[in-house]
C-alpha positions in Angstrom: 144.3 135.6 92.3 145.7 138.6 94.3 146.5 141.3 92.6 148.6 142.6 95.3 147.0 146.5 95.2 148.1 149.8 97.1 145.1 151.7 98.3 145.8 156.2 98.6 143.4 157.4 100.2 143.4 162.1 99.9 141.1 164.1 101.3 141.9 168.0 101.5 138.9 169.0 102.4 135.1 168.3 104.3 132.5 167.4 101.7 128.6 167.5 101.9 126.8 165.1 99.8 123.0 165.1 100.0 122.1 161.4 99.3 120.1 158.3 100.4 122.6 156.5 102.6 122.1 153.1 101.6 122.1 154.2 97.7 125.5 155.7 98.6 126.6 152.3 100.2 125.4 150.5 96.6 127.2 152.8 94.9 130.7 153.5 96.9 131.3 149.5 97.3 130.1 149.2 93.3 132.6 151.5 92.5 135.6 150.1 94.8 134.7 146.2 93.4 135.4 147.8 89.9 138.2 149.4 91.0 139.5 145.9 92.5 138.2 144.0 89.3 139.6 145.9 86.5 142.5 146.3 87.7 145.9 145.5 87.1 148.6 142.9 89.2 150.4 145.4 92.0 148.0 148.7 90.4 146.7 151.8 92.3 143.4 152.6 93.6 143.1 156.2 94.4 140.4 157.4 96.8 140.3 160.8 96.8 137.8 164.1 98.3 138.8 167.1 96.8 137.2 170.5 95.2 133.5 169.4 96.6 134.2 166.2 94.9 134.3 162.3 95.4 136.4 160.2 93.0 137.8 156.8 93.0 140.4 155.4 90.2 142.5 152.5 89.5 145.6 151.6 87.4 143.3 149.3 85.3 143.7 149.2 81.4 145.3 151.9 79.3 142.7 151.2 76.6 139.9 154.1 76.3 136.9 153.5 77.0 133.7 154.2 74.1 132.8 157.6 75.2 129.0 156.6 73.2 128.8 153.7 74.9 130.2 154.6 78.8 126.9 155.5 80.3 124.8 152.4 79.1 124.0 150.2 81.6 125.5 146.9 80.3 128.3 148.0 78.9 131.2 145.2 79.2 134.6 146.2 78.2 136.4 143.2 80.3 136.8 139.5 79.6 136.7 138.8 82.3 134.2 135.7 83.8 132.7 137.7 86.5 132.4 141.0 85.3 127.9 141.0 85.4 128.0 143.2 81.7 126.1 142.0 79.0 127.3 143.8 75.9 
């Protein structure tokens, strides 16, 4: 399926990140599949540097997410058949 996606890409300013190189690989391409997967038919992915920070965000659900359960590591809030969460 394509979900047909516009990509913004901000940065305002030079940041300095002090971090393994391939963990930030892992992590920035982990965080742009999600983006991709949980989100919606012709949604936003926002890619943005700003304020000594690095943030990406999507159009994806409006429903909240379970601020007790966000920072477990198999947390599954998606039906979807290949999200990888177990719970």
């Amino acid at each position: 399926m394509k979900k047909k996606l516009t990509i913004i890409y901000e940065n305002s300013e030079e940041a300095y990140f002090s971090i393994n190189p391939e963990l930030c690989f892992i992590l920035i391409n982990n965080l742009l599949q999600n983006a991709i997967r949980h989100n919606i038919e012709n949604g936003l992915i926002a890619v943005s540097i700003k304020n000594n920070s690095f943030s990406i965000s999507n159009s994806g659900s409006q429903t909240p997410l379970n601020t007790n359960l966000i920072f477990e590591r198999f947390e599954k809030h998606s039906t979807q058949t290949n999200s990888i969460g177990l719970g």
